[in-house]
C-alpha positions, -999 to +999 in steps of 0.1 A: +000+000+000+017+035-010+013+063+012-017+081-007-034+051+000-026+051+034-036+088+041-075+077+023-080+049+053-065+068+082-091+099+074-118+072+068-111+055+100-108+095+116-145+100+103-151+067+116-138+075+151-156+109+149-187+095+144-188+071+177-185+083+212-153+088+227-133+062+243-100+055+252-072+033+231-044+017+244-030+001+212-038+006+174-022-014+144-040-009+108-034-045+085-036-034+048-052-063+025-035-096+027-044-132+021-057-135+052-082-110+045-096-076+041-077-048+055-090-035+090-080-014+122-071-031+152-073-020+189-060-045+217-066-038+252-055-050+288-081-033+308-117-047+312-131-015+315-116+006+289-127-024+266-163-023+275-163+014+271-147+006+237-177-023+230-201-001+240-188+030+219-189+003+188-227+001+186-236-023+163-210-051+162-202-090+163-184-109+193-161-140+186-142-162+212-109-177+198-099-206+216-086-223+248-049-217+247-024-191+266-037-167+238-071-170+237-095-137+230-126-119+227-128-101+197-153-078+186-159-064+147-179-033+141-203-037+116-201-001+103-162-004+100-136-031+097-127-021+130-117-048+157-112-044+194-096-074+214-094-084+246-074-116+262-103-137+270-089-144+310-094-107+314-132-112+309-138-148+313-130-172+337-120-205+331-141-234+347-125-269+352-155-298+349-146-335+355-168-359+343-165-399+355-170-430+341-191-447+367-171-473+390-199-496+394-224-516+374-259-512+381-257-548+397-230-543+417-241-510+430-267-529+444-246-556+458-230-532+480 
């Protein structure tokens, strides 16, 4: 992407910005078009409630979990922008451990005992 082109997305994603309440940022990186997909804005946080500020100030938008691991997130796309906020998921989630057992017994020994 040349520099011209650059300028173009920065003042759309200025209108953008303009046109939503304010809220703070803690971390922006812009991704130009690559395989992986269309170009977008990103916005990474650390702090729960500068996120939900940021969530709220989206409006209209879509949520997405991404896995279990170390590096698992919340993400959430504006509909109105390709703007995506993220958040590491054990900032807003908490991670419940379930066991689940085989039984021990047979029905007929169960009764036996």
């Amino acid at each position: 992407m040349k520099t011209r082109e650059l300028a173009v997305e920065l003042r759309k994603f200025a209108d953008y910005l303009d046109s939503r309440p304010e809220f703070k940022n803690e971390a922006l990186l812009f991704f130009p078009k690559t395989t992986y997909g269309k170009q977008y804005m990103h916005m990474s946080y650390d702090d729960k409630p500068q996120f939900v500020e940021a969530v709220k100030a989206l409006g209209n938008s879509t949520k997405k979990y991404t896995g279990d691991s170390d590096y698992a997130e919340l993400k959430v796309r504006a509909k109105d922008y390709p703007l995506e906020i993220t958040i590491s998921r054990d900032k807003v989630c908490r991670k419940v451990v379930k066991f689940e057992c085989d039984p021990l017994f047979s029905e007929e020994e169960f009764e036996a005992l």
